[in-house]
C-alpha positions as CSV (number, residue, x, y, z in Angstrom):
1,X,-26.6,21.3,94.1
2,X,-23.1,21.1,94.6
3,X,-20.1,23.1,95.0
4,X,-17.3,23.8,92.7
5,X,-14.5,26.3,93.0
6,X,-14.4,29.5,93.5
7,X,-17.4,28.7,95.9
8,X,-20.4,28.8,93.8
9,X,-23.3,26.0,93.5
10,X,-24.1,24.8,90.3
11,X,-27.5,23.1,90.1
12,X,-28.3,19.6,89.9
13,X,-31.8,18.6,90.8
14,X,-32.8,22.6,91.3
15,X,-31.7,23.6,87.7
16,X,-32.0,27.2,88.8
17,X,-33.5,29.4,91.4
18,X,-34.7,33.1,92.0
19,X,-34.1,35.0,95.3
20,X,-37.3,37.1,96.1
21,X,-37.1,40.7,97.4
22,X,-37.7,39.5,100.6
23,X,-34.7,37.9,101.0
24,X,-36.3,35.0,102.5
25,X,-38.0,33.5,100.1
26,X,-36.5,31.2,97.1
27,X,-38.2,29.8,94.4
28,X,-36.6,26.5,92.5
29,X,-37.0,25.3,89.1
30,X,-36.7,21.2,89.2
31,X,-35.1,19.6,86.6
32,X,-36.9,18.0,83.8
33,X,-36.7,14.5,82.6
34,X,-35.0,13.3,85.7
35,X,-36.1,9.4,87.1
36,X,-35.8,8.0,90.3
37,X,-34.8,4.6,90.8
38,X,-37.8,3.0,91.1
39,X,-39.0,4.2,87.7
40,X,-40.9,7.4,89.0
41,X,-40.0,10.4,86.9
42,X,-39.3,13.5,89.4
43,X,-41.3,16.3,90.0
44,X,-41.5,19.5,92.7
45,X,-44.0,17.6,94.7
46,X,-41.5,14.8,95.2
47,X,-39.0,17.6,96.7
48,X,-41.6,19.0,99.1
49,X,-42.3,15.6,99.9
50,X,-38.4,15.4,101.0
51,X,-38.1,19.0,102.7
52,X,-41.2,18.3,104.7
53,X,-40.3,14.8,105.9
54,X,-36.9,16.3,107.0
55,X,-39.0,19.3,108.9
56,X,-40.5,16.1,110.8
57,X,-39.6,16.9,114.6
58,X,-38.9,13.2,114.9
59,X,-36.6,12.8,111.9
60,X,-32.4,13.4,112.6
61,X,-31.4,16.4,113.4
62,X,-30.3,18.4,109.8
63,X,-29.3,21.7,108.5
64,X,-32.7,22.0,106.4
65,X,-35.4,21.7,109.3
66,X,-33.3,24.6,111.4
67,X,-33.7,27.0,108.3
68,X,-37.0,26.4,107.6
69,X,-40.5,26.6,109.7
70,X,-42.9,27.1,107.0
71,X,-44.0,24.5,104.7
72,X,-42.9,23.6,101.6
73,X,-45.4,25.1,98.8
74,X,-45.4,23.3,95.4
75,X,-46.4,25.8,92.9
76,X,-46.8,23.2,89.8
77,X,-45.1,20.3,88.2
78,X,-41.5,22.2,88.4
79,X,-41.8,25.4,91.0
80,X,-41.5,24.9,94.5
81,X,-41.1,27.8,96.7
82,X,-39.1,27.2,100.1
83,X,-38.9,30.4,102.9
84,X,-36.4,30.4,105.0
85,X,-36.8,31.6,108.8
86,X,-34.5,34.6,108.2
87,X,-32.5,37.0,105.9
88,X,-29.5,34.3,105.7
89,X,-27.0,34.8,102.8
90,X,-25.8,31.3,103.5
91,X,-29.5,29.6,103.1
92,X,-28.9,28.1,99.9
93,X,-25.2,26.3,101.1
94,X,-27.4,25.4,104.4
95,X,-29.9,23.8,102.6
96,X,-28.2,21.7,99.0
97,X,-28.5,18.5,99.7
98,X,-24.5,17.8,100.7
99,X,-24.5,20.3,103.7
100,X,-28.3,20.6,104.3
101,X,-28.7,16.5,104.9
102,X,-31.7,16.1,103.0
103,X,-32.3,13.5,99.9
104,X,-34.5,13.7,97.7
105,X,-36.7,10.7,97.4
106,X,-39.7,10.0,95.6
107,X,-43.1,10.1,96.7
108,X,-44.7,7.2,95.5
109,X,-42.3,4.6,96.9
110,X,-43.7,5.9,100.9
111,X,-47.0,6.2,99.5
112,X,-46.8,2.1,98.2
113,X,-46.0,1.2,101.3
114,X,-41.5,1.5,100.9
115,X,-39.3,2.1,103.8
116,X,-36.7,4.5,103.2
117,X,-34.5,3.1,106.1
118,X,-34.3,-0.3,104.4
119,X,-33.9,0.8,100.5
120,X,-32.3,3.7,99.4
121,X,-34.1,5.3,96.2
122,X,-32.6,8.3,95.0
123,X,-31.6,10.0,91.0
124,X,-27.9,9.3,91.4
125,X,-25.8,7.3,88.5
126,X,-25.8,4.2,90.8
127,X,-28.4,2.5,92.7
128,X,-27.9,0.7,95.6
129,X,-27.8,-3.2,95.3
130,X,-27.0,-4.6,98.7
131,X,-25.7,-3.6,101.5
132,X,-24.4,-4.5,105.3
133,X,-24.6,-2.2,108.0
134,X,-21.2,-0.2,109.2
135,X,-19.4,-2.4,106.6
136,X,-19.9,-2.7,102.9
137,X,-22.1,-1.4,100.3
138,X,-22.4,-2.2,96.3
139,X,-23.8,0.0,94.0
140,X,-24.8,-0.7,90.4
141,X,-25.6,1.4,87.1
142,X,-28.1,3.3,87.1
143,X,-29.3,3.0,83.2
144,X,-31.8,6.4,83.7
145,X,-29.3,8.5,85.2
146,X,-30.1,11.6,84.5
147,X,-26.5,12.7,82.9
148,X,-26.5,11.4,79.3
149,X,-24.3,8.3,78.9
150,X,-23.2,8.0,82.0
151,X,-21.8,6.3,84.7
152,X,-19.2,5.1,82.7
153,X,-18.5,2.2,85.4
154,X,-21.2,-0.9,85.8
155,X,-20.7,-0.6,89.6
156,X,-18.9,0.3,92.6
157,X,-18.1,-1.5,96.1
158,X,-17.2,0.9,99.4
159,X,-15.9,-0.3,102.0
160,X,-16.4,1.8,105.1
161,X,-16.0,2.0,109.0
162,X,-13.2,-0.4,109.0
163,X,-9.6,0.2,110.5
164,X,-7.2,2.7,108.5
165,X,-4.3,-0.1,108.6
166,X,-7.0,-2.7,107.1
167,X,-7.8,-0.3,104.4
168,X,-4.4,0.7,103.8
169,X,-3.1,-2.7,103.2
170,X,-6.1,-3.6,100.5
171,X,-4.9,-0.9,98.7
172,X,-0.7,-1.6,98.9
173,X,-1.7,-5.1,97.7
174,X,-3.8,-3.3,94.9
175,X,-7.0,-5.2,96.1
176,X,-9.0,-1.4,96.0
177,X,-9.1,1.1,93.4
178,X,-9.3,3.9,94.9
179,X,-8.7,5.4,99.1
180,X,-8.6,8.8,100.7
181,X,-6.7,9.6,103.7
182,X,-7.4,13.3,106.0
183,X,-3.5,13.9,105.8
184,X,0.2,13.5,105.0
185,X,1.0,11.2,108.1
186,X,-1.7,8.7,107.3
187,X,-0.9,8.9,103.1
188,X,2.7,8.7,102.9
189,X,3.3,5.0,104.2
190,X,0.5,4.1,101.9
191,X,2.3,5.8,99.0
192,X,5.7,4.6,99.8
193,X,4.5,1.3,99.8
194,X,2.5,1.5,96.7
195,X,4.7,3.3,94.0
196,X,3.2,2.7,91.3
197,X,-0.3,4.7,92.9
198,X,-0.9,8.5,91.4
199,X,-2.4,10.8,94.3
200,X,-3.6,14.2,94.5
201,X,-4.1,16.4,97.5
202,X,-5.1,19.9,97.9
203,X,-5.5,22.2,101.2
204,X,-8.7,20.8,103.3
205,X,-11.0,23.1,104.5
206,X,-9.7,23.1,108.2
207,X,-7.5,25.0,109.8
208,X,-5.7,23.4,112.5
209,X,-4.2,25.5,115.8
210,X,-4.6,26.0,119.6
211,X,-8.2,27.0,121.1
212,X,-7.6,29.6,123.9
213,X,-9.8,29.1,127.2
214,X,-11.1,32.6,128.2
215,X,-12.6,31.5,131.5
216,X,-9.1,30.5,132.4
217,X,-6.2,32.3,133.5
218,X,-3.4,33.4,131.9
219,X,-5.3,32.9,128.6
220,X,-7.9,35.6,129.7
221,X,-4.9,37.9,129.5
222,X,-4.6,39.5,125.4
223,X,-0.7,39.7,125.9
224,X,-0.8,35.6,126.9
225,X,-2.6,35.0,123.7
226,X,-1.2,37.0,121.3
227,X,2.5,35.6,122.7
228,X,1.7,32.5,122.2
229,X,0.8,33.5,118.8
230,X,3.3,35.2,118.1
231,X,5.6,32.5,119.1
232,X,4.5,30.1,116.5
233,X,6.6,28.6,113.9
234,X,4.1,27.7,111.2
235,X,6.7,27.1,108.5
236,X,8.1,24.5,110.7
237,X,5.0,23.2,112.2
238,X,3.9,22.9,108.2
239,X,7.0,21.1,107.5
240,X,6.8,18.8,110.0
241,X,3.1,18.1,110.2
242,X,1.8,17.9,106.4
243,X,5.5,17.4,104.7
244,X,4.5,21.2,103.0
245,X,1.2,19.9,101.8
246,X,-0.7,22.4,103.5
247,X,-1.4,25.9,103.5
248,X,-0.5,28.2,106.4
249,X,-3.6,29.7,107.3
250,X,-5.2,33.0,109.1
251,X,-7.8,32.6,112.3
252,X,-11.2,32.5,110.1
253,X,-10.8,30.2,107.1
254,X,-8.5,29.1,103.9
255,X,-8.3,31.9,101.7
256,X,-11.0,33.3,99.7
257,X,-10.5,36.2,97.2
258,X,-12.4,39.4,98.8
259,X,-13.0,37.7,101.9
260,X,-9.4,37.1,103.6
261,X,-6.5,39.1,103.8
262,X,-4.0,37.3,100.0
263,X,-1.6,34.3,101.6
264,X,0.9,36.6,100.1
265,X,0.0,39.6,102.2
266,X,-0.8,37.1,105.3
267,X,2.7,35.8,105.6
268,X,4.1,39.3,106.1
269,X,2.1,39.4,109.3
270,X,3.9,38.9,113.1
271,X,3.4,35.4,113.8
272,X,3.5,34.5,110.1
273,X,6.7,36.0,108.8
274,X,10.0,34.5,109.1
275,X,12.6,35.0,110.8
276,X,11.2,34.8,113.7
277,X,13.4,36.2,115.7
278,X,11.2,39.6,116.2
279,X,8.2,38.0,116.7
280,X,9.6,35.3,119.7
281,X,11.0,38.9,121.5
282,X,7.5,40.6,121.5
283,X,6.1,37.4,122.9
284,X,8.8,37.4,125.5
285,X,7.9,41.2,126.5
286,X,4.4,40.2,126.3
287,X,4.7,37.6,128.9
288,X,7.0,39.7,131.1
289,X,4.3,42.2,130.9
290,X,1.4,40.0,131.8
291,X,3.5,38.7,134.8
292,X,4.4,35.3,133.3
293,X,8.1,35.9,132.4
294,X,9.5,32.8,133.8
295,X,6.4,30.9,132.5
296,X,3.7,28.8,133.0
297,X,2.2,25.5,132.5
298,X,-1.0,24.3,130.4
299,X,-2.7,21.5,128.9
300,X,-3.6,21.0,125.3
301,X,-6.2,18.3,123.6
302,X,-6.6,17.2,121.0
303,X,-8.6,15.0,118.9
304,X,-6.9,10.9,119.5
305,X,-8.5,10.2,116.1
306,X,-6.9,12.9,114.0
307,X,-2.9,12.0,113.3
308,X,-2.1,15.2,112.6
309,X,-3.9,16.7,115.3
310,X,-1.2,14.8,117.9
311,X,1.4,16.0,115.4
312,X,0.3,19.7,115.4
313,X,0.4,19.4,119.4
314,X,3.5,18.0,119.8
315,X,5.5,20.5,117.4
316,X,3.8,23.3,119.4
317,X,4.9,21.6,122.8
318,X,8.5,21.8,121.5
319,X,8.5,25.2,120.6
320,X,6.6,26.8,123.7
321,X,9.2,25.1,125.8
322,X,12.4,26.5,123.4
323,X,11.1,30.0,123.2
324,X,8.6,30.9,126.5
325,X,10.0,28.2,129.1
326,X,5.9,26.9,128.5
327,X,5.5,23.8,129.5
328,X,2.9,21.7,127.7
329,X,0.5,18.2,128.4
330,X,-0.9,17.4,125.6
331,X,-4.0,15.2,126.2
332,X,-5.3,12.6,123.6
333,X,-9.4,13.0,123.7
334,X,-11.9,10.6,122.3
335,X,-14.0,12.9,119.8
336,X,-17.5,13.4,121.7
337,X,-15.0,13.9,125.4
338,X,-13.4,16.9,122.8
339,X,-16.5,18.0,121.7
340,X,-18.1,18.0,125.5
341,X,-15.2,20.1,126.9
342,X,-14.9,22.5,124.1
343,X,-18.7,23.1,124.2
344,X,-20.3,22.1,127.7
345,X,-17.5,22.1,130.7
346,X,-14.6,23.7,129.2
347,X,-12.6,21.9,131.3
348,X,-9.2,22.7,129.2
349,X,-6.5,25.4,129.0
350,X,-6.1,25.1,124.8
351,X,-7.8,22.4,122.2
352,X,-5.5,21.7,119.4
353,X,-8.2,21.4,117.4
354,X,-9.3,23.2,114.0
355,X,-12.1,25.1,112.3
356,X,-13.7,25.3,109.0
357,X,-16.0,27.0,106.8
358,X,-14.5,28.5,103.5
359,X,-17.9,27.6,101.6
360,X,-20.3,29.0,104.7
361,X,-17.8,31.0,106.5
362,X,-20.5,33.3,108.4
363,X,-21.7,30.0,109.8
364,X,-18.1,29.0,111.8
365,X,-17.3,32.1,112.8
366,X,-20.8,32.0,114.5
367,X,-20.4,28.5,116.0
368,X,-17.0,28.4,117.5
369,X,-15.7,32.5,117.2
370,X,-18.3,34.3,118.9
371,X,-21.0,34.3,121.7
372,X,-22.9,31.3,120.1
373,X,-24.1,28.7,122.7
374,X,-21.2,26.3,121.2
375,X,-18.2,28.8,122.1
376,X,-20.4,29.6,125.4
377,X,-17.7,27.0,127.4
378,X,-14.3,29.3,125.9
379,X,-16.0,32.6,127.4
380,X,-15.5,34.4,124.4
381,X,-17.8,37.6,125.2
382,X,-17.1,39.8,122.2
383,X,-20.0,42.4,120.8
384,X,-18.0,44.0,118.3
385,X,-17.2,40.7,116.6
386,X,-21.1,39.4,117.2
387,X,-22.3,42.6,115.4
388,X,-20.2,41.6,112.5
389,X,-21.2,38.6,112.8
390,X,-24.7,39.3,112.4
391,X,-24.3,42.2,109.8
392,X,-22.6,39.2,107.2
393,X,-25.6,37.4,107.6
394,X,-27.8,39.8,106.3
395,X,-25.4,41.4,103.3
396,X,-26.6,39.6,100.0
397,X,-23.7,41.8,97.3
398,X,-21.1,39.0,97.7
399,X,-18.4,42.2,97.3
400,X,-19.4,43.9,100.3
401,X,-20.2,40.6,102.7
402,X,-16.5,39.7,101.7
403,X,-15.8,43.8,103.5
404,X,-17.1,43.0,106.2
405,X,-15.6,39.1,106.6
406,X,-12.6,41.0,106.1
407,X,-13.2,43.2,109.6
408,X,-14.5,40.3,110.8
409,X,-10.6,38.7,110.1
410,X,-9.2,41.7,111.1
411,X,-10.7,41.4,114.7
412,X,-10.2,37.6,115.1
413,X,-6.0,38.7,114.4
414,X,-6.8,41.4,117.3
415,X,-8.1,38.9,120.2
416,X,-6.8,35.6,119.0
417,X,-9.3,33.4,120.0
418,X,-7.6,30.8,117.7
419,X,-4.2,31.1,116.8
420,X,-4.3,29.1,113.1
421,X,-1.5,27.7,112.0
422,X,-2.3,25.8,108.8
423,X,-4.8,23.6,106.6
424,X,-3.9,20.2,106.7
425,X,-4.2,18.7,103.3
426,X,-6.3,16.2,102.2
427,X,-5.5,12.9,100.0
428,X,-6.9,11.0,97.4
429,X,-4.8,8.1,95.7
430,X,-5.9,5.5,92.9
431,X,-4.7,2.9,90.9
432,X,-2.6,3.7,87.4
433,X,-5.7,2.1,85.6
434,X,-8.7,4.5,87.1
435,X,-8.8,7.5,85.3
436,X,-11.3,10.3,85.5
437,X,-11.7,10.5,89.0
438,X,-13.9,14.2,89.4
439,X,-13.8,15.3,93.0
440,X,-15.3,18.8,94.1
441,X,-12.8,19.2,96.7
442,X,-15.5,18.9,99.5
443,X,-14.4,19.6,103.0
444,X,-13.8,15.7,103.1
445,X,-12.0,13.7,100.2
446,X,-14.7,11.6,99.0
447,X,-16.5,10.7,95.6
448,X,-19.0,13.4,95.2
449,X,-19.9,12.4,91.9
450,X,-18.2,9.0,90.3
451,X,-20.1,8.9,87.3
452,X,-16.9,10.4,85.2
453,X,-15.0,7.2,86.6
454,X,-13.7,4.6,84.4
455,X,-10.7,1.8,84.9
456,X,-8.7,0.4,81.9
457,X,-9.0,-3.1,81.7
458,X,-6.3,-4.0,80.2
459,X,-4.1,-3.1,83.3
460,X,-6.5,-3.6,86.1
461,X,-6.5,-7.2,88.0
462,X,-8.9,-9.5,86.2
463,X,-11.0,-9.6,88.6
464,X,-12.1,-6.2,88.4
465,X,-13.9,-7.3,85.4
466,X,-17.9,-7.6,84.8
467,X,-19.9,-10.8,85.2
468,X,-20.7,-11.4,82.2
């Protein structure tokens, strides 16, 4: 399955599925008439077959084996019954095959003997042809796909793991069809230099803004954290970071109708309205208050592989300085040193750093907003907000789960834990003679399904072209 907007999964492989009274227990119809790669048509017992290799203690880590204990029960040819370990109203985004991790793969290609770390045999609309490790990978038609008369396209060559500037440049000199970049600062050279390129971009699911450190003084203080806050300038932090590509954004997620307080009624808020002249004096009295009048000095990380991470932490820099006398280091951190001080040591004042989770938003707020083991290093200690937490989980009427994410919210604005500033948006850009590029907006550009895709010949380079 796979997600399309407003946030609901529409069934690929699983062409429906029934949520027992338990509340635990799901029970999937597989899709008829659908062949794998190698020829074998596929059935439920090929998807238990997948589950239960993922439950495997030895295989990666994935979404899938931590929702599940029980085995997987084929009922016949097309049923398959999966119980989760708990009420969850998130199982079924934990567990489709994008978030949950797990592919389905045919039974009879392990059973002959295959290895499924050499060859790749899966039901998409290309197969996988050849491919070199960290590098390069082409893809051809897949005539049995599923979908009638498609892929459209005889093949497709990715490119992957290789520098941004390398990329970049194959696609200015119109070598590459297609490129997506996380944000404004890494797509706007590209599109300068390539003018004749059409692009899209749309607010990612990540919300970008300081983490407070609990454990550490003055941000253990509520009047330090909501000044600082309060102080923020998201219109101009927007401006400057993501050119107005973005979407200024609340402390849980991007927003979702029923769930989140409307943008409209968000950017009446202190800390979101302009002017800001108000807001800036309440954070002034709020320091004074807390004893930190004549201000204070912190650090801030941030992510060294995320552009607009640096760019986020450098506005904010500016504008603690100008408005609290706050002076600010920010800290460039190589991704697994961020992730090892935000969740082990919590050796940092603030993380420039964002959070996510539109599609399974009872899931983030869990990880990073509560007393989870991941947010054990910020010292957030916060029953009120874990017993929301917990009753969201449990709430299957989509209308009243989207009550309580709204308290939920409504607390998060209270003890800002994370001050959000804004979603960063995402990029996708292609040639003039692509057309029919179909993303689902995932939380990362990418091509969820490319079997729409199909390039005009007569403009595209020769050499895009099939062997004959």
């Amino acid at each position: 399955a796979e997600w399309r907007s407003p946030y609901n999964l529409v069934g690929h492989l699983a062409e429906s599925w029934e949520q027992q009274p338990d509340n635990v227990t799901f029970v999937f119809k597989i899709r008829g008439g659908v062949q794998f790669h190698n020829g074998a048509t596929l059935t439920a017992d090929d998807a238990a077959f997948s589950f239960t290799r993922a439950q495997d203690p030895e295989a990666n880590n994935n979404a899938f084996r931590r929702s599940v204990s029980e085995p997987v029960e084929v009922i016949d040819d097309s049923t398959l019954r999966v119980v989760a370990n708990k009420p969850d109203a998130e199982f079924l985004e934990v567990i489709n095959g994008y978030i949950g991790q797990v592919a389905i793969m045919p039974r009879s290609f392990a059973d002959g003997g295959g290895d499924f770390t050499r060859e790749a045999v899966g039901t998409g609309p290309f197969r996988l042809a050849s491919h070199q490790a960290g590098s390069t990978a082409l893809l051809t038609r897949f005539d049995d796909y599923w979908q009638p008369d498609r892929p459209y396209l005889d093949g497709i060559h990715i490119v992957w793991d290789t520098a941004d500037a390398t990329l970049s440049a194959a696609f200015i000199a119109k070598e590459s069809d297609v490129l997506t970049r996380n944000d404004g600062v890494q797509a706007k050279p590209v599109l300068d230099a390539n003018p004749d390129a059409l692009s899209d971009s749309w607010a990612s699911d990540f919300i970008y803004g300081p983490f407070f450190n609990l454990t550490r003084q003055p941000f253990d203080d509520i009047r330090v954290r909501q000044a600082l806050h309060l102080t923020i300038n998201r219109e101009d932090a927007e401006a400057v970071v993501t050119f107005g590509d973005g979407v200024i954004s609340g402390p849980m997620m991007i927003e979702r109708e029923g769930y989140t307080l409307p943008h409209a009624e968000l950017l009446q808020l202190p800390g979101y309205r302009m002017p800001k002249d108000a807001d800036i004096a309440e954070a002034v009295s709020l320091l004074d208050a807390a004893g930190y009048g004549d201000g204070f000095s912190m650090d801030m990380g941030f992510r060294s592989d995320f552009a607009c991470a640096e760019s986020y932490a450098t506005n904010l820099k500016q504008q603690y300085a100008e408005a609290l006398n706050v002076d600010v280091t920010i800290q460039p951190l190589e991704s697994a040193l961020m992730r090892e001080v935000q969740t082990q040591t919590g050796e940092y004042d603030t993380l420039l750093t964002s959070v996510n989770g539109v599609a399974r938003p009872g899931s983030a707020v869990d990880r990073w907003q509560s007393s989870h083991p991941n947010a054990v290093a910020q010292g957030i200690n916060d029953p009120d907000l874990d017993a929301l937490i917990d009753a969201q989980r449990v709430e299957f009427d989509p209308v009243a789960r989207g009550r309580i994410f709204q308290d939920i919210e409504q607390r998060l604005f209270e003890q800002m834990y994370f001050a959000g500033i804004s979603a960063a948006s995402l990029f996708r850009m292609w040639q003039p003679w692509v057309h029919d590029w179909r993303d689902n907006r995932a939380r990362f550009a990418s091509i969820m399904n490319p079997s729409w895709m199909w390039m005009d010949l007569d403009e595209a380079p020769g050499d895009r072209a099939s062997a004959p």
